[in-house]
C-alpha positions in Angstrom: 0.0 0.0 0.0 1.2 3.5 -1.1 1.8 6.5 1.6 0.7 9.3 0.4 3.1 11.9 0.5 3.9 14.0 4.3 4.4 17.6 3.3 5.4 17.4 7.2 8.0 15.0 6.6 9.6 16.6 4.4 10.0 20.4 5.5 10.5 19.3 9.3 13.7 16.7 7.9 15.2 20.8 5.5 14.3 22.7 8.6 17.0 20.4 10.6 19.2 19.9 8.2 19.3 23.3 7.5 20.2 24.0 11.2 22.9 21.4 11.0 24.3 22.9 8.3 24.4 26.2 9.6 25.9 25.0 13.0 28.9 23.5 10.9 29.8 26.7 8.9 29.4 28.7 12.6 31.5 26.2 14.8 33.6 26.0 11.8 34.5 29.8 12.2 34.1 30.5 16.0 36.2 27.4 16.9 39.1 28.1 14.4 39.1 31.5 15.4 38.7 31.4 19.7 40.7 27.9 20.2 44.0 26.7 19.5 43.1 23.7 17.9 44.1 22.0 14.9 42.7 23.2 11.3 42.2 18.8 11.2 40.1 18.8 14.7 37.9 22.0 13.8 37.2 20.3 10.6 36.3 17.1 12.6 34.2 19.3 15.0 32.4 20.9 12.6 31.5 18.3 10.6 30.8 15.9 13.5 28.0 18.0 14.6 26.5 18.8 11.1 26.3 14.9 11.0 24.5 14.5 14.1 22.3 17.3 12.5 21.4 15.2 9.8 20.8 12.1 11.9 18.3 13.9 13.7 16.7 15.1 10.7 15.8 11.7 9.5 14.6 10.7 13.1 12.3 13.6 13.4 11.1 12.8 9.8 10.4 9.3 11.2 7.7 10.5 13.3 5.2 11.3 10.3 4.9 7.9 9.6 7.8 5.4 8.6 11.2 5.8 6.7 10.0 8.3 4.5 12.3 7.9 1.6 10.6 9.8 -0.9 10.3 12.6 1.8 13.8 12.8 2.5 15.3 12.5 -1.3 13.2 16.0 -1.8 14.4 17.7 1.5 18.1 16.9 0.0 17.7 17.6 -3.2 16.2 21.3 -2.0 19.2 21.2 0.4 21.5 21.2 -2.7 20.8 25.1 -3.8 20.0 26.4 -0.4 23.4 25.6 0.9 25.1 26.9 -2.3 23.4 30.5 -1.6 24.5 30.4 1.9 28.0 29.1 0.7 28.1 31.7 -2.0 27.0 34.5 0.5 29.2 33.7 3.5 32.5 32.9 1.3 33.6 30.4 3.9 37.8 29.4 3.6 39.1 27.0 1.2 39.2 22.8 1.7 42.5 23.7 -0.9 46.2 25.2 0.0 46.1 26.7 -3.2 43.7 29.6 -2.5 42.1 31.4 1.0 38.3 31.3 -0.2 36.0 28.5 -1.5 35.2 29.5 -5.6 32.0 28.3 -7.2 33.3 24.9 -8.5 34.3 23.9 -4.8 31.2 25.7 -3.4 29.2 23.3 -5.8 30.7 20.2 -4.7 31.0 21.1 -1.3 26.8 21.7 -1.2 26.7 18.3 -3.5 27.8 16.4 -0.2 25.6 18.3 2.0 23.1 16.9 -0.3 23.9 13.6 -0.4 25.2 13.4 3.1 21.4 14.9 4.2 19.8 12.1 2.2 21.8 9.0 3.2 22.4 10.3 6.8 18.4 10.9 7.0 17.6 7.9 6.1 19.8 6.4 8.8 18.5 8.2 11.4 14.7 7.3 10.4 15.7 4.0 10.8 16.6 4.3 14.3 13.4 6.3 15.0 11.6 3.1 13.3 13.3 0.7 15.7 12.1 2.4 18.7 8.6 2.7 17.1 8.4 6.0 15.8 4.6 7.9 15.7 3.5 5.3 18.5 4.2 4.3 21.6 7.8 4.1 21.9 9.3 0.4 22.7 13.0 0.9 24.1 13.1 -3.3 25.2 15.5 -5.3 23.8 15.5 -8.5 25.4 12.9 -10.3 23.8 14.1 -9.8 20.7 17.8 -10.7 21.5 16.4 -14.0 22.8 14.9 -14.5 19.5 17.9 -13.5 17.5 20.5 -15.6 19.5 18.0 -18.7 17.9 18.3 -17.8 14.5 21.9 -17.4 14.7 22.7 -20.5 17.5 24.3 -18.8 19.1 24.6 -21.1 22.3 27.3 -21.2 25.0 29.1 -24.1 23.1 29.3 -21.9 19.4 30.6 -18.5 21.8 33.2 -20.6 23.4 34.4 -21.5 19.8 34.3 -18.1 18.4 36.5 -17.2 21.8 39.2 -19.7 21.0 39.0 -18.8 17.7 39.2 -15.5 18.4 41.9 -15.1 20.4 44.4 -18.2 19.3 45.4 -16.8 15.7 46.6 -13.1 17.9 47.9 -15.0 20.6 50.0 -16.8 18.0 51.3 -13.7 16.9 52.1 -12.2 20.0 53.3 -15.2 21.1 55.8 -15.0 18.0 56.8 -11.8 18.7 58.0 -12.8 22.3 59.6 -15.6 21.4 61.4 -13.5 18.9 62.7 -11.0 21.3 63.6 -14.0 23.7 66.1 -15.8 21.3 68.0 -12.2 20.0 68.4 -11.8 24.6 65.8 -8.9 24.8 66.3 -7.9 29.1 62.9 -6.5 29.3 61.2 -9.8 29.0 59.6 -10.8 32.4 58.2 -14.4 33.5 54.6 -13.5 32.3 55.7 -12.3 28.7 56.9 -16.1 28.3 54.0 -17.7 29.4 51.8 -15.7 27.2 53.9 -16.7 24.2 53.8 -20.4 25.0 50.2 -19.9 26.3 49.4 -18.1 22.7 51.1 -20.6 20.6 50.0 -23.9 22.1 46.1 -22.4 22.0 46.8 -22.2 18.3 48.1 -25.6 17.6 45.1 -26.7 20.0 43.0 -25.4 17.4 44.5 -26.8 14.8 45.0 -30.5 16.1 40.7 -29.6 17.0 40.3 -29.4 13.7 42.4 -32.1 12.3 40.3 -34.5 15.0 36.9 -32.9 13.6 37.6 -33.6 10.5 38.9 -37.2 10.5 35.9 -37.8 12.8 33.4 -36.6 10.7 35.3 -38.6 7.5 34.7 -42.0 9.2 30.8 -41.3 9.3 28.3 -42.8 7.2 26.5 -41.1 5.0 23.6 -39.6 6.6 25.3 -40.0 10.6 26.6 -36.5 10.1 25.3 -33.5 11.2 24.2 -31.4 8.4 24.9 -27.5 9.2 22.1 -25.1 8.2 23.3 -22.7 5.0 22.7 -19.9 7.2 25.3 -20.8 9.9 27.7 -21.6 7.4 27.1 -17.8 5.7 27.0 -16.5 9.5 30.8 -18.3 9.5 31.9 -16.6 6.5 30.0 -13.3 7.1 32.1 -13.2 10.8 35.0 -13.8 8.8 34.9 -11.2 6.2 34.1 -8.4 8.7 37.4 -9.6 10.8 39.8 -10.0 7.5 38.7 -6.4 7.1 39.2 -4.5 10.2 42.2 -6.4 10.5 43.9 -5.4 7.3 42.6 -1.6 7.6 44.1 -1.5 11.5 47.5 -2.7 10.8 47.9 -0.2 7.5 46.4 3.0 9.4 49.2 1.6 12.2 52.0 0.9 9.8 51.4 4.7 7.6 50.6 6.1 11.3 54.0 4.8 11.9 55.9 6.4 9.3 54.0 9.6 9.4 55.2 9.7 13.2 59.0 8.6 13.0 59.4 11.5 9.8 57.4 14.2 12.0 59.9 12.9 15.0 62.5 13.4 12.6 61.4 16.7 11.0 60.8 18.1 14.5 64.3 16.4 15.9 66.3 18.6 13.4 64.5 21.5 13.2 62.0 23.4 15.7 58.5 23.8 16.5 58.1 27.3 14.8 59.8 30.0 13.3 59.4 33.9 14.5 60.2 36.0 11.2 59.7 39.5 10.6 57.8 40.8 7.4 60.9 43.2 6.9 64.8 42.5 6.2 65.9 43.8 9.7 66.0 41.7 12.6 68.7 43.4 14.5 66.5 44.0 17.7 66.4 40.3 18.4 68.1 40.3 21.8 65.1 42.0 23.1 62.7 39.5 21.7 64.3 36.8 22.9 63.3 37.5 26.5 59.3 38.3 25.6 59.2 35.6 23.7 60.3 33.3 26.3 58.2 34.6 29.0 55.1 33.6 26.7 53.4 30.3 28.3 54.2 26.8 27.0 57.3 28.2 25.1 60.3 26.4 25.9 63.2 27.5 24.2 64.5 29.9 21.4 67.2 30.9 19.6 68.6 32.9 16.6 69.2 31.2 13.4 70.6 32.5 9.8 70.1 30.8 7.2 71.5 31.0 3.0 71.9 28.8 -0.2 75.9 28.2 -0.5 77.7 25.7 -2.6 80.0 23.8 -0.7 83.8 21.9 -2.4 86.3 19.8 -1.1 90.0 20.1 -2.0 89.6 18.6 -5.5 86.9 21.1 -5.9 84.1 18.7 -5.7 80.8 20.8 -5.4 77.5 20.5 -3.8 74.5 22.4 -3.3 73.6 23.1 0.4 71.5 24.9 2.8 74.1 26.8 5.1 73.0 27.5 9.0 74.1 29.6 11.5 73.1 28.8 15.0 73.6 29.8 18.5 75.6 26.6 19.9 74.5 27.6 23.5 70.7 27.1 23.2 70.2 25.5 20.1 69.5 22.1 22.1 66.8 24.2 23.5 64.8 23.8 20.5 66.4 20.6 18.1 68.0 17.3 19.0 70.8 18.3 16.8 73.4 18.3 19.8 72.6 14.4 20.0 72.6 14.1 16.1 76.3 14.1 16.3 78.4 10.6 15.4 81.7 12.1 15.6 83.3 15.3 16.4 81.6 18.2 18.8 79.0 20.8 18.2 81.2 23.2 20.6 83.9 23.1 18.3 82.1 25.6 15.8 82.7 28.3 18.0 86.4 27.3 18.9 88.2 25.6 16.1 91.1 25.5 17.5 89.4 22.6 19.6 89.6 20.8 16.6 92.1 17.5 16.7 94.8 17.8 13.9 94.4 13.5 13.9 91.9 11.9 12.3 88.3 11.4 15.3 87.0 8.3 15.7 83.3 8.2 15.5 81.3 8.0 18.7 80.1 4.7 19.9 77.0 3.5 20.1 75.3 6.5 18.5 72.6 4.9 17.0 70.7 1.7 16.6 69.9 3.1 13.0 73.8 3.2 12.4 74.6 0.0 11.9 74.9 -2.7 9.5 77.0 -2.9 6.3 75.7 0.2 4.8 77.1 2.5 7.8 80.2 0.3 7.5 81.0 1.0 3.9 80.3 5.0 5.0 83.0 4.3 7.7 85.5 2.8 5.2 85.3 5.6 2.4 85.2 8.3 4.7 86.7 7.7 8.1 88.8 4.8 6.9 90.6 6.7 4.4 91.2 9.3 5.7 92.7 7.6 9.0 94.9 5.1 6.6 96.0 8.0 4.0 96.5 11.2 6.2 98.6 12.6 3.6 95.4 13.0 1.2 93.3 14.9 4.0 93.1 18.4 2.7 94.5 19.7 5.7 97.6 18.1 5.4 99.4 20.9 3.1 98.5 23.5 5.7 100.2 25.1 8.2 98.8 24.2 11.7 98.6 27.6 12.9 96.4 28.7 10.3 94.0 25.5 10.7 93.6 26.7 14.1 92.2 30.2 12.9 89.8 28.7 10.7 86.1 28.4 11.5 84.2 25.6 12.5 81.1 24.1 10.3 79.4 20.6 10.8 77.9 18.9 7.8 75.2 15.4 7.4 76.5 12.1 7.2 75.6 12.3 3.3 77.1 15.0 2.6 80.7 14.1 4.4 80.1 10.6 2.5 79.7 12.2 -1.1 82.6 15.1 -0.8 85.0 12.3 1.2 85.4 14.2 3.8 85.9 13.6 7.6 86.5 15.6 11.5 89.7 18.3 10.6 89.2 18.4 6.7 88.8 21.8 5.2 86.4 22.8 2.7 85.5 25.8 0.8 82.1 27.3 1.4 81.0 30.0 -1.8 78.2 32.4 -1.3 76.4 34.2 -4.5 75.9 37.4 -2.4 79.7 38.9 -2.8 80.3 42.5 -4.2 79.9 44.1 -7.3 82.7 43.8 -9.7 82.9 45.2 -13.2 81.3 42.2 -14.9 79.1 41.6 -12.2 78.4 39.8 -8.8 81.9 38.6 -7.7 81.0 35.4 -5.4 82.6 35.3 -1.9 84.2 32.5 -0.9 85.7 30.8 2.9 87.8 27.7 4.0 86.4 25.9 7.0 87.1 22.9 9.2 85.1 20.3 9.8 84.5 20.0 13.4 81.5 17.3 13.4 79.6 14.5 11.7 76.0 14.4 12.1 73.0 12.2 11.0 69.1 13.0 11.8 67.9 10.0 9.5 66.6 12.6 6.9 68.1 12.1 3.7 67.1 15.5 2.6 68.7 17.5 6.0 71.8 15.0 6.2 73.2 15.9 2.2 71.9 19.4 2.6 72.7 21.2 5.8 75.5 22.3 7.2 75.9 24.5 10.1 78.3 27.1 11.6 78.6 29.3 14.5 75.7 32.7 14.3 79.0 35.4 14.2 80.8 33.3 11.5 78.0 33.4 9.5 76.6 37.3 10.3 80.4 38.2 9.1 80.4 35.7 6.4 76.6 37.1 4.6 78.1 40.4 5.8 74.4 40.9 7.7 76.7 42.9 10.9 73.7 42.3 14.3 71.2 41.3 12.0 69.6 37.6 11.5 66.6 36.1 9.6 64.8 34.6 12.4 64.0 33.0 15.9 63.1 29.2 16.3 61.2 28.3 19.1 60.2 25.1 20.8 56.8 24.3 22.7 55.4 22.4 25.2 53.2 20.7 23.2 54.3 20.3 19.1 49.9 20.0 18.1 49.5 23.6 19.4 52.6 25.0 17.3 50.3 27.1 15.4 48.0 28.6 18.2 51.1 29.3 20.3 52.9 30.8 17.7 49.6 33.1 17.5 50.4 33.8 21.2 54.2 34.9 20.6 52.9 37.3 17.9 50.7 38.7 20.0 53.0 39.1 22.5 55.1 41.1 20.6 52.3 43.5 19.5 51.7 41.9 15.9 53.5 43.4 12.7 55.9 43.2 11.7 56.7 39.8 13.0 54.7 36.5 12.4 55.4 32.9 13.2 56.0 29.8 11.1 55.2 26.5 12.5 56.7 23.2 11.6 52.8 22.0 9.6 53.7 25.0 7.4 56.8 24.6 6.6 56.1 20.7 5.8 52.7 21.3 4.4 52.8 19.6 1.2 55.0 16.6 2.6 52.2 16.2 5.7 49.1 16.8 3.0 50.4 14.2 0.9 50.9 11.8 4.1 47.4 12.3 4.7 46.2 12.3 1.4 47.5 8.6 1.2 46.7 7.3 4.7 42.6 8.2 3.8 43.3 6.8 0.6 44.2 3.6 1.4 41.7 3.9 4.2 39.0 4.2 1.6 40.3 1.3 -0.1 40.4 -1.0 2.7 37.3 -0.2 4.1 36.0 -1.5 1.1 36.9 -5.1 2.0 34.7 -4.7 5.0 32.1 -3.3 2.5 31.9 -6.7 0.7 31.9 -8.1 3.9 28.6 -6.3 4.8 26.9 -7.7 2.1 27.8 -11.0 3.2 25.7 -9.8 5.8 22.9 -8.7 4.2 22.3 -11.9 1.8 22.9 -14.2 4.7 19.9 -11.9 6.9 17.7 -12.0 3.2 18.2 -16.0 3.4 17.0 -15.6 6.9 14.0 -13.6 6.4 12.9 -16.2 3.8 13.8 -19.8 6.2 11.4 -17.3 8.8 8.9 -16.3 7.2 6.1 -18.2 8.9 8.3 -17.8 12.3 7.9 -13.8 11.6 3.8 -14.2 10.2 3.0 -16.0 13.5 4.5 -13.3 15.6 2.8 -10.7 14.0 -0.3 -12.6 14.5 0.6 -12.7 18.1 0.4 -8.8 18.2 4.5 -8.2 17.4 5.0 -4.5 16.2 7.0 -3.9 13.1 9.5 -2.5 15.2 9.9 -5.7 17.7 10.4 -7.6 14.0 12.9 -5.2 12.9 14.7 -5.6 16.5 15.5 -9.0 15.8 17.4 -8.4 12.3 18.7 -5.5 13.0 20.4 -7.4 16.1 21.2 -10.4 14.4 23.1 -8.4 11.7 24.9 -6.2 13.8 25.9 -9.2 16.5 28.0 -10.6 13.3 29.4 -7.7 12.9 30.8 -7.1 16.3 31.7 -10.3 16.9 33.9 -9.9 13.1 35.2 -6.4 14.6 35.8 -7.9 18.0 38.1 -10.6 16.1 40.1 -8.1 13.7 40.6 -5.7 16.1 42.6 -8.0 18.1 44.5 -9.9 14.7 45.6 -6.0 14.0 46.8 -5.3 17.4 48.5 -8.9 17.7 50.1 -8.2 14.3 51.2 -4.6 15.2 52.9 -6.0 18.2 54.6 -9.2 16.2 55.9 -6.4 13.6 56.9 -4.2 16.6 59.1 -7.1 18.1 59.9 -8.9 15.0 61.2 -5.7 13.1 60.6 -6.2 9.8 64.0 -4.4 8.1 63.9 -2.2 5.7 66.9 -0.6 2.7 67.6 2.2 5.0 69.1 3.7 1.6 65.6 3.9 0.1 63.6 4.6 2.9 66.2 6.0 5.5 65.0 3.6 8.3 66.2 0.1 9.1 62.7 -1.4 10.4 59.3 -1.4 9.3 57.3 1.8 11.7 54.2 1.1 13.1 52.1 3.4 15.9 49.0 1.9 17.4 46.9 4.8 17.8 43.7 3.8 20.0 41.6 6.6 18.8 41.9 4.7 15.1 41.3 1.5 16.5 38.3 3.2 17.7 37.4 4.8 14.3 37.9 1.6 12.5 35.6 -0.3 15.0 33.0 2.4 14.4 33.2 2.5 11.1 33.0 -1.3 11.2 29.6 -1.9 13.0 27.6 0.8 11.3 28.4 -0.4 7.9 27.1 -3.6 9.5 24.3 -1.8 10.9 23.6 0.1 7.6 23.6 -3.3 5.9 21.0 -5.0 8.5 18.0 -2.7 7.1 17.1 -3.4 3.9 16.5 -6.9 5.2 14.9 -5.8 8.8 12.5 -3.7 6.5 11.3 -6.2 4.7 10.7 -8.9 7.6 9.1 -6.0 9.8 6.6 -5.0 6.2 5.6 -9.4 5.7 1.6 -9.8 6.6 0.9 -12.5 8.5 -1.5 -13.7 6.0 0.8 -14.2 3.4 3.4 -15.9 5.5 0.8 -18.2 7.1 -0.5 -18.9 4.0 2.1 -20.5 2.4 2.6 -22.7 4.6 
């Protein structure tokens, strides 16, 4: 029978989404512009309220009488225009880099989704107003229909147990392998009850398996006819369980492994360089040793110091060039804001700042810098570097000079990748050129310095190790000629995720223009955007596996409905509401789906913690680390989980739907 169509329906489910699209665009702007949180969280903010918005305008639009399909495709589709004109009017900021406002192509899109998001999300949310009965007495009990459900889907104490074991023997296994792992290369931070657990994890999975072997043989020695058939549904329940746990599973442990390199580069990018940078819009920065104290004194700053930084070309004595980014620091608080005083593998940072520090000998390189450092890679560096120039002294480029003039010259420390490709070691000289000499008759006349190497670093960053160098901030003021003057301040936080809203703070601080800050997201925008651009790629991807899995779901609750359908016409008869009938799918469906997220969740963290122990290497000349990252974040373990059981959920209604719309005349009549 047709409904006619609710005029009611309809404007009430515009009139919220309207309101839920409005309270995006507003929290959008008042909590971007009044908190320091990240331009990621306000988004997630925003958005997370518009979509509770829309939820509740398909539960309010339950109310005039069922799903209301047809009610809630025309509120989106007027949705579409009304948000562009609001979009278009308000000129809200750009989802892109490239530009500060939204143009008409994005605005289009972005009101698109609003449409599309209003229809889909409205029709999830009448759903829930139909399971609690919506335009009738509402029915909040559950327990009768769970009863019910856990008999379609035998789920008895004996078939839970089962689903346990199996459950928790395959990520036991892998724990379990993990420890024992650690235990044979003499890992000390192994107690008693990490042991046990392995053996305990192991031995539950060859339980399993010698189960299953016994089953089998067992079951092969029957007659035909003596064995227990198993219902197609169970079977499909099985398979459904397993789909949803392959899923989760894969999707956890790549959102942990990309987490993981997404955190050891920002580690990385952060150990070398600092939180932010406090530039002035003008060339002169000679007043920064009264900045320095203000900017300290700001809360949750914890360091700062000067910094000068140029484009030089750097040579060694056969007058080998490279391309690098030359640094002045402040030796004294530079480990205030970088790690780059423990970057160093041989020499001393100090010795920038007195040279005549500098051994005339060759330096052996410090032990035990690294667990990165190591392998036949680093060895090689140590023999065509190092080694040479301990065994040939005579070809250091030093060697011609006299002694007293090595002592006069300034200090500079290069990257591991740079001292490997110019051959040069601790005491070498080199030659750094700048462009920015004087004016001769046929033009710019480049300037050029000798220098001794006084230390060896290595941050892990391919990019910082063959490119910087650094030298002391009064070599390199007289060396760019810049007398008091310097380019910036960089300053380290309490917290790294508030960079930017501190940074606002310093600024302010310092009464606005002409300075303005620089944080680390900024400066690695593109690197980061690209990072994330992947991870919710692949995400997208992945989740797709538990997409298929879904429908596993949703033909093994169809075959259900069918093998029912007198079960569900009797009820009815009995006086069941639609809603009590819809229950017991809706539970059945989303009790597979748990139990499936339940099981992958615990696979990915068992196999984030076997590739945490295990260490899967990696060609550190590729990717610039020796073992495989991985970060288990909770708060995507939650996500994931989420994601998991409403897909589930979404995929239980269709089916519900139809069981909860069966007559009991036509289903008794078959019969």
């Amino acid at each position: 029978m047709k409904t006619r169509f609710s005029f009611g329906a309809a404007a009430s489910a515009l009139v919220v989404a309207l309101l839920a699209f409005g309270a995006q665009l507003g929290l959008r702007h008042f909590v971007g512009e009044k908190t320091l949180l990240s331009p990621d969280a306000v988004l997630a903010i925003s958005f997370g309220v518009e979509a509770l918005g829309l939820l509740a305008a398909g539960f309010v639009a339950s109310f005039f009488g069922g799903l209301r399909s047809r009610e809630q495709f025309v509120s989106a589709l007027l949705l579409v225009p009304i948000a562009f004109g609001i979009l278009f009017l308000v000129k809200p900021p750009s989802f892109s880099y490239d530009r500060f406002y939204a143009d008409k192509p994005e605005m289009l899109v972005w009101a698109l989704f609003v449409g599309a998001s209003a229809f889909l999300l409205g029709l999830w949310g009448a759903s829930a107003g139909l399971l609690i009965g919506a335009g009738k007495k509402p029915d909040l009990a559950f327990a009768y229909e769970i009863g019910i459900a856990r008999t379609h889907l035998r789920l008895t104490r004996q078939t839970a147990l089962m689903l346990l074991w199996i459950g928790l023997s395959v990520p036991g296994a892998l724990f379990g392998a993990g420890i024992l792992t650690d235990w044979h290369a003499g890992a000390r931070d192994l107690t008693l009850w990490h042991k046990v657990g392995a053996c305990a994890g192991l031995g539950s999975l060859a339980l399993l398996i010698g189960y299953w072997i016994r089953t089998r043989v067992l079951n092969a020695r029957l007659l035909p006819g003596q064995a227990k058939r198993r219902p197609a549904t169970l079977v499909m329940t099985f398979i459904s369980i397993a789909g949803v746990a392959v899923g989760v599973w894969a999707l956890t442990v790549v959102l942990s492994v990309m987490s993981g390199f997404e955190a050891d580069l920002k580690q990385k990018i952060i150990g070398t360089n600092a939180h932010a940078m406090l530039l002035k819009f003008t060339d002169d920065f000679s007043d920064w040793k009264t900045v320095i104290p203000t900017v300290r004194a700001v809360p949750d700053v914890v360091g700062a110091t000067p910094f000068i930084l140029n484009e030089v070309i750097i040579a060694n004595n056969k007058g080998s060039p490279s391309g690098a980014e030359l640094k002045g620091i402040d030796v004294a608080s530079v480990g205030t804001v970088s790690e780059l005083p423990k970057q160093v593998i041989a020499g001393d940072l100090a010795w920038v700042e007195t040279p005549q520090n500098i051994p005339m000998t060759a330096v052996a390189p410090h032990a035990g810098v690294s667990d990165q450092l190591s392998g036949d890679d680093y060895q090689e560096y140590l023999d065509s570097t190092f080694g040479r120039r301990r065994d040939h002294p005579e070809e250091g480029s030093a060697s011609k000079i006299d002694p007293s003039a090595l002592t006069k010259m300034p200090g500079i420390c290069v990257g591991k990748e740079m001292s490997h490709s110019l051959r040069i070691w601790v005491g070498d000289v080199i030659s750094v050129i700048t462009p920015l000499g004087e004016m001769g008759p046929t033009g710019p006349i480049p300037r050029q310095k000798a220098f001794r190497v006084a230390c060896i670093l290595y941050s892990g960053m391919y990019e910082y190790d063959s490119k910087f160098a650094y030298i002391a901030l009064t070599e390199a003021q007289s060396f760019f000629r810049m007398k008091d003057n310097i380019v910036g301040l960089e300053m380290k936080f309490r917290d790294v995720d508030q960079a930017r809203g501190v940074g606002r703070k310093v600024v302010a601080a310092l009464k606005g223009f002409p300075f303005r800050s620089k944080d680390w997201a900024d400066l690695n925008r593109n690197l980061f955007s690209a990072l994330k651009l992947e991870k919710l790629a692949m995400a997208i991807i992945l989740t797709f596996i538990v997409l298929v899995a879904c429908f596993n779901i949703l033909s093994t609750l169809i075959m259900l409905v069918l093998e029912k359908t007198k079960e569900i016409s009797i009820l009815k008869a009995m006086g069941a509401r639609d809603a009590s009938v819809m229950k017991i799918f809706v539970i059945e469906g989303v009790t597979i789906g748990s139990i499936g997220t339940a099981i992958g969740l615990m696979m990915g963290l068992a196999s984030c913690s076997f590739v945490q122990r295990f260490g899967l290497r990696l060609d550190s000349d590729v990717y610039y680390i020796s073992y495989l990252p991985v970060l288990v974040d909770a708060g995507q373990f939650a996500l994931v989980a989420c994601v998991s059981v409403c897909l589930t959920y979404l995929a239980t209604l269709y089916p519900a739907i139809k069981a909860s719309r069966l007559s009991p005349v036509d289903g008794l009549r078959e019969d």
